[in-house]
C-alpha positions in Angstrom: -21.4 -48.1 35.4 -20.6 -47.3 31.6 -20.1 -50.5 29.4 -16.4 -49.7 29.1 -15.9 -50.2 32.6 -17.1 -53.4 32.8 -15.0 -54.5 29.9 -12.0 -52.7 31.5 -13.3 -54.7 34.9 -13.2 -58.2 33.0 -9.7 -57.8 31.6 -8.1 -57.3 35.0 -10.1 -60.3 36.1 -12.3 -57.9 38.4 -15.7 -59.0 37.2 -15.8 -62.7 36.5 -16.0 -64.1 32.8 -17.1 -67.2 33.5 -19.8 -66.4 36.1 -20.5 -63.6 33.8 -21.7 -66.7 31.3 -23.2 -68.3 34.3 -25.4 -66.0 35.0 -26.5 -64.6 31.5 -26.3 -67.3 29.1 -30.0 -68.4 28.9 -30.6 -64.6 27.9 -28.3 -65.2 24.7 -30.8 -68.6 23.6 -27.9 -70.5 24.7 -28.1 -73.9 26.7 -26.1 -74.8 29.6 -23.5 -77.0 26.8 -22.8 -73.3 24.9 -22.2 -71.7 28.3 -19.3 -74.3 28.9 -18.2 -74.0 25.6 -18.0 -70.7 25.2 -16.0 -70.7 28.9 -13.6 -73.0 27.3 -12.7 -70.9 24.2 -12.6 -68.1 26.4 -9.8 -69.8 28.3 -8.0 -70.8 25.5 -7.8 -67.1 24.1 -6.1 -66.3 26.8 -3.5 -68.8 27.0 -3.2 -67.5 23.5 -4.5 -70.6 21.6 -6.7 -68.8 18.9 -7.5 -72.3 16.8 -9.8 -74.6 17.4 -9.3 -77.9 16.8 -12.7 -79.7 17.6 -11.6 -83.1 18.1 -9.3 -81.9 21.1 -12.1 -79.7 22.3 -14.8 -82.5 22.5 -12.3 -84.3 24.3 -11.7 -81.4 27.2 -15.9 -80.9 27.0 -16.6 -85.0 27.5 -18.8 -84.4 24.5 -18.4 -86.5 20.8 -16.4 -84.7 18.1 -19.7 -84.6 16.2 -21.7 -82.8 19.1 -18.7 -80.6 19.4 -19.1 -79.7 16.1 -22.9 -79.4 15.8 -22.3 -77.1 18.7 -19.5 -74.7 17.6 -21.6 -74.4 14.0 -24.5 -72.9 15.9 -22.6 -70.6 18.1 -20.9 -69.5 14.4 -24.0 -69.0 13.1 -24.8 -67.1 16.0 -21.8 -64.9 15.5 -21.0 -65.4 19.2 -17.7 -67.4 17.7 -16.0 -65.7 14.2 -13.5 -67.7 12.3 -11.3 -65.9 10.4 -7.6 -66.4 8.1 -5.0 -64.1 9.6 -1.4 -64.6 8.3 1.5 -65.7 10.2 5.3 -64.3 10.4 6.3 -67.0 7.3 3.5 -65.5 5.2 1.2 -68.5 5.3 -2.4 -68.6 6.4 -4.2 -70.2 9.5 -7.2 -70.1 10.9 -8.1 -68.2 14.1 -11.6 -67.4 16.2 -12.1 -64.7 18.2 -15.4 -64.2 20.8 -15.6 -60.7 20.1 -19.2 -60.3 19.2 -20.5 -62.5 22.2 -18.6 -60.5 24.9 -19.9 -57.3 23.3 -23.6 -58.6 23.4 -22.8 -60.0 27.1 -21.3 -56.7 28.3 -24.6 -54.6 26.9 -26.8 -57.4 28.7 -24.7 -56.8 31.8 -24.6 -53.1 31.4 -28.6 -52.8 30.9 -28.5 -54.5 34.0 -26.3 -52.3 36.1 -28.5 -49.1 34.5 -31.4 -50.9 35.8 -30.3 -51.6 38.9 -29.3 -47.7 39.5 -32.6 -46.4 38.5 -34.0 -48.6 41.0 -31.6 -47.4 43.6 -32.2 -44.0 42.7 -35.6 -43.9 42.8 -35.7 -45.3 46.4 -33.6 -42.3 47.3 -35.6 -40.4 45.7 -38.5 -41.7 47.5 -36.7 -41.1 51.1 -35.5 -37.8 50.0 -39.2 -36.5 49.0 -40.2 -38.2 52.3 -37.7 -36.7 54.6 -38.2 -32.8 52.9 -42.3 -32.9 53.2 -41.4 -33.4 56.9 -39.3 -30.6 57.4 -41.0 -28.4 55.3 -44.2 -29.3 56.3 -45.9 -29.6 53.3 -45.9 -31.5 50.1 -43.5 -31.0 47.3 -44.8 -29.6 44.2 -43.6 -31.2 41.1 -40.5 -28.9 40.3 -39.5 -29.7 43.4 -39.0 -33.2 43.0 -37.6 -32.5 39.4 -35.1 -30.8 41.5 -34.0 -33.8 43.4 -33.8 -36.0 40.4 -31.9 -33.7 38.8 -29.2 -33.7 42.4 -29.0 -37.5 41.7 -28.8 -38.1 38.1 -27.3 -35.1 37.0 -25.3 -33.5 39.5 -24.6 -37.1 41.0 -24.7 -35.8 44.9 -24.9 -38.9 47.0 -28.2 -39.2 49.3 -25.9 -38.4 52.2 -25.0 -34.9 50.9 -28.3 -34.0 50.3 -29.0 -35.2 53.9 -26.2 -32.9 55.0 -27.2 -29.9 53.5 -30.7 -30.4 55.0 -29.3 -30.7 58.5 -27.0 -27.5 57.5 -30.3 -25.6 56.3 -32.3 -27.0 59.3 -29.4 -25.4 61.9 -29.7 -22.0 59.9 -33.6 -22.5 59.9 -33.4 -21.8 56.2 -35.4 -24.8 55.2 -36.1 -24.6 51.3 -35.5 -26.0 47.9 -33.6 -23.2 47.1 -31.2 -22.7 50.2 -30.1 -26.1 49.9 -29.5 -26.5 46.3 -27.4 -23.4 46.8 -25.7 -25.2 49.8 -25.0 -28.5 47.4 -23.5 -26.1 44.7 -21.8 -24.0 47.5 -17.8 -24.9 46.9 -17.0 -23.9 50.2 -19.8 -26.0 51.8 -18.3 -28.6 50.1 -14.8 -28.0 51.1 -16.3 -27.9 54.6 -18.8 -31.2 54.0 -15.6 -33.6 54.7 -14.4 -31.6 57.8 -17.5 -31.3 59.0 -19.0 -34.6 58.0 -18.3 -36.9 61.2 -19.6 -34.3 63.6 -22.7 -33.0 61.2 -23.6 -36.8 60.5 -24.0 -37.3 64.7 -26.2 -34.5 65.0 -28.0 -35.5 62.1 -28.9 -39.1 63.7 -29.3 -37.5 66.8 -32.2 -35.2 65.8 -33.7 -38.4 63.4 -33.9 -40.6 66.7 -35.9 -37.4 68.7 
């Protein structure tokens, strides 16, 4: 998942701001106090409040004005919250915060996670897949073979279940090799013919796995 989608995610309320916070704030060298504040001014950005008035705020946190304040300085000097003048429609200046910077540096902490997460996925896959060819070709895969797979799932993005597929295909034509099937993956026709064929292949499939 790119970064923009997860910022796309957050504004439609898909992906969670505030357990995004939750869950990532310690990361930032932020204490369980910042993570609420920072959920706060989050809220009141989008209710459209884009001033901060710290005496109000210490009241909705439970926390003295002076901690409030102690705590919104270091979270400035952070740069997770920016104060800036913008001007308003009678031509006279007030003060506005955004969080910009913090959910940038949240997003790439979140993102980093996801790509991690993926690798880790797809070298399990990868794992299965070497597995599951040695078998059927009887012998072990040289090292541009397995290049080859890892370049079906992180190039060519094929799914571990079409891989699986064109095995099964190559198996039924006992035309078992690298070759064959990465010709049957780039195949446009096979894969025109992988969704009508896919509930009745898939049967087979488990059926010659559980033999």
């Amino acid at each position: 998942m790119k970064k923009e989608d997860i910022k796309l995610l957050m504004k439609k309320n898909i992906i969670d701001f505030n357990e995004l916070v939750l869950n990532n704030y310690y990361k930032m060298d932020l204490d369980e106090i910042d993570a609420v504040i920072i959920i706060k001014l989050h809220s009141l950005l989008k209710r459209g409040i884009t001033f901060i008035n710290p005496e109000k705020l210490s009241k909705i946190l439970s926390l003295t004005k002076t901690k409030t304040a102690n705590k919104l300085d270091n979270l400035t000097a952070k740069g997770y919250v920016k104060f800036e003048l913008i001007k308003l429609k009678n031509g006279k200046e007030s003060e506005s915060f955004n969080l910009d910077f913090f959910i940038e540096k949240i997003l790439m902490i979140e993102f980093e996670l996801k790509q991690k997460e993926q690798s880790s996925t797809k070298k399990v896959m990868e794992s299965d897949l070497v597995d599951m060819l040695e078998t059927e070709l009887k012998k072990p895969l040289s090292v541009l073979d397995i290049q080859i797979i890892t370049k079906w799932l992180s190039e060519d993005n094929y799914t571990k279940e079409q891989i699986e597929e064109a095995l099964l295909v190559a198996m039924k034509n006992n035309k078992v090799s690298m070759k064959y099937i990465d010709n049957l993956l780039l195949n446009k026709s096979y894969k025109d013919d992988f969704k009508r064929q896919k509930n009745s292949v898939l049967k087979d499939f488990n059926k010659i796995w559980k033999e």
